[in-house]
Each structure stands twice: as structure tokens, then as C-alpha cells.
One Martini backbone bead per residue (centre of mass of N, CA, C, O) as a GRO file, in nm:
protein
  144
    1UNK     BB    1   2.109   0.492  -0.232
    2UNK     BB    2   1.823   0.350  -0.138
    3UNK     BB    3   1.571   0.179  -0.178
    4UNK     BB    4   1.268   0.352  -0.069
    5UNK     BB    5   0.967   0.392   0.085
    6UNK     BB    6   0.775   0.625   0.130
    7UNK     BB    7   0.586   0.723   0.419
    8UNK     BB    8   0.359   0.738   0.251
    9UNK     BB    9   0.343   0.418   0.150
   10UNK     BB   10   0.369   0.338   0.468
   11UNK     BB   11   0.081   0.434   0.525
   12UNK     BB   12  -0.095   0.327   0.320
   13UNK     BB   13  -0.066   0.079   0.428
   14UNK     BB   14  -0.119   0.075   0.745
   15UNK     BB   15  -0.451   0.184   0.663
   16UNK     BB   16  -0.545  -0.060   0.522
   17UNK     BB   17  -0.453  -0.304   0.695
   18UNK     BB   18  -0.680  -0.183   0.882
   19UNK     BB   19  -0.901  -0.171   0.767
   20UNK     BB   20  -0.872  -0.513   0.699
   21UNK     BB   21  -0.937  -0.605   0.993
   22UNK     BB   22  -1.203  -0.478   0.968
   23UNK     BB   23  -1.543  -0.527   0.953
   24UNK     BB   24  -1.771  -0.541   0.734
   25UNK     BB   25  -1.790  -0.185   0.661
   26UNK     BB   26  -1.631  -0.022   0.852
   27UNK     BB   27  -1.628   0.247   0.955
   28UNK     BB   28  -1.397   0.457   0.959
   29UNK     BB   29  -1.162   0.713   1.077
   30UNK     BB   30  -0.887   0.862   1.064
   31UNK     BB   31  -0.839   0.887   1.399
   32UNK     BB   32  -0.807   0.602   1.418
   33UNK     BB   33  -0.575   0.560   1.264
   34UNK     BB   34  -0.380   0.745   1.351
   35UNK     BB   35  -0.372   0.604   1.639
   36UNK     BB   36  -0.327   0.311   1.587
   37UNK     BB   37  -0.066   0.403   1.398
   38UNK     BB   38   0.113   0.627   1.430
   39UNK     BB   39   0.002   0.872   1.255
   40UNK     BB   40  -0.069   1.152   1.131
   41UNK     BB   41  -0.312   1.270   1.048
   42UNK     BB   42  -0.276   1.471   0.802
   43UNK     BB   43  -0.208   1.214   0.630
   44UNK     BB   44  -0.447   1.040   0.651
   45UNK     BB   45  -0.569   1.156   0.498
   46UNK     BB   46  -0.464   1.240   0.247
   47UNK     BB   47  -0.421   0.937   0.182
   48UNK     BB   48  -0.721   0.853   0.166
   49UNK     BB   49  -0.837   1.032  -0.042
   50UNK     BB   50  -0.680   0.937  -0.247
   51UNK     BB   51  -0.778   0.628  -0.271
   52UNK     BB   52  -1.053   0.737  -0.307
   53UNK     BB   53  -1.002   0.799  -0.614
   54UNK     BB   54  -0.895   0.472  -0.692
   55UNK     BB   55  -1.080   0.267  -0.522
   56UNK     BB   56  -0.995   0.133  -0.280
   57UNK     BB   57  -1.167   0.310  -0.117
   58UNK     BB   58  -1.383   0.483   0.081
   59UNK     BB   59  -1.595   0.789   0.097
   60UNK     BB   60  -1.766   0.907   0.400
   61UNK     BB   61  -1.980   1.178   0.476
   62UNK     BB   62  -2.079   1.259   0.806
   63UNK     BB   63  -2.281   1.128   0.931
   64UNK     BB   64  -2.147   0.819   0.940
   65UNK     BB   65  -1.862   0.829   0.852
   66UNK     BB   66  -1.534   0.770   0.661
   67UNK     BB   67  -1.370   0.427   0.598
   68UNK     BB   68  -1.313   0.198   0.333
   69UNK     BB   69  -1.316  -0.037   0.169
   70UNK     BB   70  -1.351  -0.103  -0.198
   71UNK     BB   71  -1.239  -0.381  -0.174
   72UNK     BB   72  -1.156  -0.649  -0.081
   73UNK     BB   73  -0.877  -0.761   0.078
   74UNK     BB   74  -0.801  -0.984  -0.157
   75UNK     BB   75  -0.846  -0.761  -0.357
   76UNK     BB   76  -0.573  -0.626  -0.275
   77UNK     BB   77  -0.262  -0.500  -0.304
   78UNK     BB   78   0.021  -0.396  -0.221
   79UNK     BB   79   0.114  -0.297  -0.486
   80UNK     BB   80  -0.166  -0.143  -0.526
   81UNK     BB   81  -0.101   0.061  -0.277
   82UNK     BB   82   0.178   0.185  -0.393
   83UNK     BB   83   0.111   0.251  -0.670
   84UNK     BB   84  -0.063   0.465  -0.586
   85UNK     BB   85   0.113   0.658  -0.433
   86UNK     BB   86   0.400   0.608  -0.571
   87UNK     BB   87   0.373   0.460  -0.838
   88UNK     BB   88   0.551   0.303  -1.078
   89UNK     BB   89   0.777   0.090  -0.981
   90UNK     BB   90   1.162   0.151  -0.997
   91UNK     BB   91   1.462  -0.016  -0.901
   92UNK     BB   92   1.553   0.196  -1.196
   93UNK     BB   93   1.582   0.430  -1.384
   94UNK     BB   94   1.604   0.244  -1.629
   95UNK     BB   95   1.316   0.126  -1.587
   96UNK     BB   96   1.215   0.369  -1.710
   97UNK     BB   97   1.055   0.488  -1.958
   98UNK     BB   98   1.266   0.646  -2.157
   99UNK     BB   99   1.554   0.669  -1.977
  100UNK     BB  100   1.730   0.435  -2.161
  101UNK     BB  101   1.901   0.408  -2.427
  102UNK     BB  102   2.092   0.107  -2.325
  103UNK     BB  103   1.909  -0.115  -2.255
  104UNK     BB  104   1.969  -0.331  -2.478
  105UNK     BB  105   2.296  -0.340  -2.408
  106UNK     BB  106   2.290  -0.379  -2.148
  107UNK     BB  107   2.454  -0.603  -1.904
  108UNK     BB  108   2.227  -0.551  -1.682
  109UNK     BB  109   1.924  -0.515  -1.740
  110UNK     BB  110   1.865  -0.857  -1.673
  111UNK     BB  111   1.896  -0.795  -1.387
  112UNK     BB  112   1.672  -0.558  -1.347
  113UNK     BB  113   1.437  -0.704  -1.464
  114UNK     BB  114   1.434  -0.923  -1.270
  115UNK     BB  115   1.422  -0.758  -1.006
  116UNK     BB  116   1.165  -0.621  -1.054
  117UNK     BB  117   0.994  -0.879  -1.097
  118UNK     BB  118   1.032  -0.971  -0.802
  119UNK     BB  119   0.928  -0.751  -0.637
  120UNK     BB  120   0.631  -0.733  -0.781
  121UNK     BB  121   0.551  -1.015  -0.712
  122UNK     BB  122   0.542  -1.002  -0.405
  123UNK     BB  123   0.332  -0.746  -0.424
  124UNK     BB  124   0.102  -0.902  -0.525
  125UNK     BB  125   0.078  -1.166  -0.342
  126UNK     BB  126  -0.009  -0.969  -0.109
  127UNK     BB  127  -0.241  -0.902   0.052
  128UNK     BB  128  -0.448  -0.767   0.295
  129UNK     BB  129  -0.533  -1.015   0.414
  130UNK     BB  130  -0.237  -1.143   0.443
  131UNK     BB  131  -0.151  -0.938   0.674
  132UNK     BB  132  -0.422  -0.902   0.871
  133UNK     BB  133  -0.380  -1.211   0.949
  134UNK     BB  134  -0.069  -1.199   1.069
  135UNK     BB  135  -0.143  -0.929   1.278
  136UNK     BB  136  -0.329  -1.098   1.442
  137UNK     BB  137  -0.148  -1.323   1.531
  138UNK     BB  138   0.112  -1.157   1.646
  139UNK     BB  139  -0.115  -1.024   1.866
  140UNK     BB  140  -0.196  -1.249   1.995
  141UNK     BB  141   0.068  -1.393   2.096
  142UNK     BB  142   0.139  -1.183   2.284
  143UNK     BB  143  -0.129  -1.196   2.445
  144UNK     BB  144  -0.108  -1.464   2.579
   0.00000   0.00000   0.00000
């Protein structure tokens, strides 16, 4: 099996992405976020309350209410988003902390250890911000 980021996983970057391309503190709608990016609504709910939680978010109730980012698009990473919905990411049930009583013999470790670092790292560099500059970018090229 391989391993893949789960749909709440690739959700929450799509809705996050979304709200990140919008004018500073604009409040977005859930319904807006689920029509624009093609997600079930009840997801998208779900998934943006869950972030209103750890404060990637804001949720206001109410007329005039909605979803904002809770920091600037350039300080949320893809990682911070990711592993807020998924959990800190495992490459290998081995590298989950006490999982592997082998692992500081295992002949493999240094490769998994090098694999997961490697991961985490790309999704640390890339910001919300570097994401919905790209997507606005190839929605331009596109509409040209």
C-alpha cells in the first residue's frame, strides 16, 4: 500500500489554499469554499472547524460571518497544515515514536530517518502563500 495523504488531508490544503488567494481577512463561507474547490460541503465544514481549533483558522458565527486564515498565508505551511488534520506524519510505522524496538539496529533506519526528513522538509518550505501564487499563475496562463 502506499502511502497517501488522506482526502480530510487533501482538503484541508484545497480549503486553506482557497481561503489563502482571498483579499486580507476576507470571510469566505464554507459553501463557497466546497463550490469553488469541488469538496462536499459537510467536509469542508468539518474540516475548517477542526483548523478553527488549532488556529490555522478563524471562524466567525453569525451575519457577516465565515472563515479567514488565523496568520498571514506565508506563515502557515503546507506541513502545519497537513499534520494538523493528519497527525505528525510517519513515513514508516517505524519512525512513529515507540513503535520499532529494532529501529536503532535496523540496517533500514538511516534510510527512513533520511526519507521522512526529507519529506517534512519540502512540506515545511512551501507556504500557503507560495501555493496560491502558483495556482493564481497557472489560472492566469490558462485564461490568457
Amino acid at each position: 500500500m502506499a502511502m497517501q495523504l488522506t482526502r480530510a488531508g487533501e482538503y484541508a490544503v484545497k480549503s486553506l489554499i482557497y481561503l489563502a488567494a482571498q483579499q486580507h481577512d476576507a470571510r469566505v463561507m464554507a459553501s463557497e469554499v466546497a463550490t469553488e474547490e469541488n469538496i462536499p460541503i459537510n467536509f469542508v465544514r468539518k474540516i475548517l472547524e477542526s483548523l478553527a481549533k488549532t488556529g490555522l483558522v478563524k471562524s466567525y458565527r453569525g451575519a457577516g460571518g465565515g472563515f479567514t486564515l488565523g496568520r498571514t498565508p506565508e506563515d502557515i505551511s503546507i506541513r502545519q497544515v497537513v499534520e494538523a488534520v493528519e497527525g505528525p506524519l510517519a513515513l514508516n510505522q517505524c519512525l512513529t515514536p515507540n513503535a520499532c524496538v529494532n529501529l536503532p539496529d535496523c540496517p533500514m533506519s538511516q534510510v527512513w530517518i533520511e526519507a521522512q526528513r526529507a519529506v517534512e522538509g519540502v512540506l515545511e518550505r512551501y507556504s500557503l502563500a507560495d501555493v496560491a501564487r502558483t495556482r493564481a499563475l497557472r489560472r492566469q496562463i490558462l485564461n490568457d
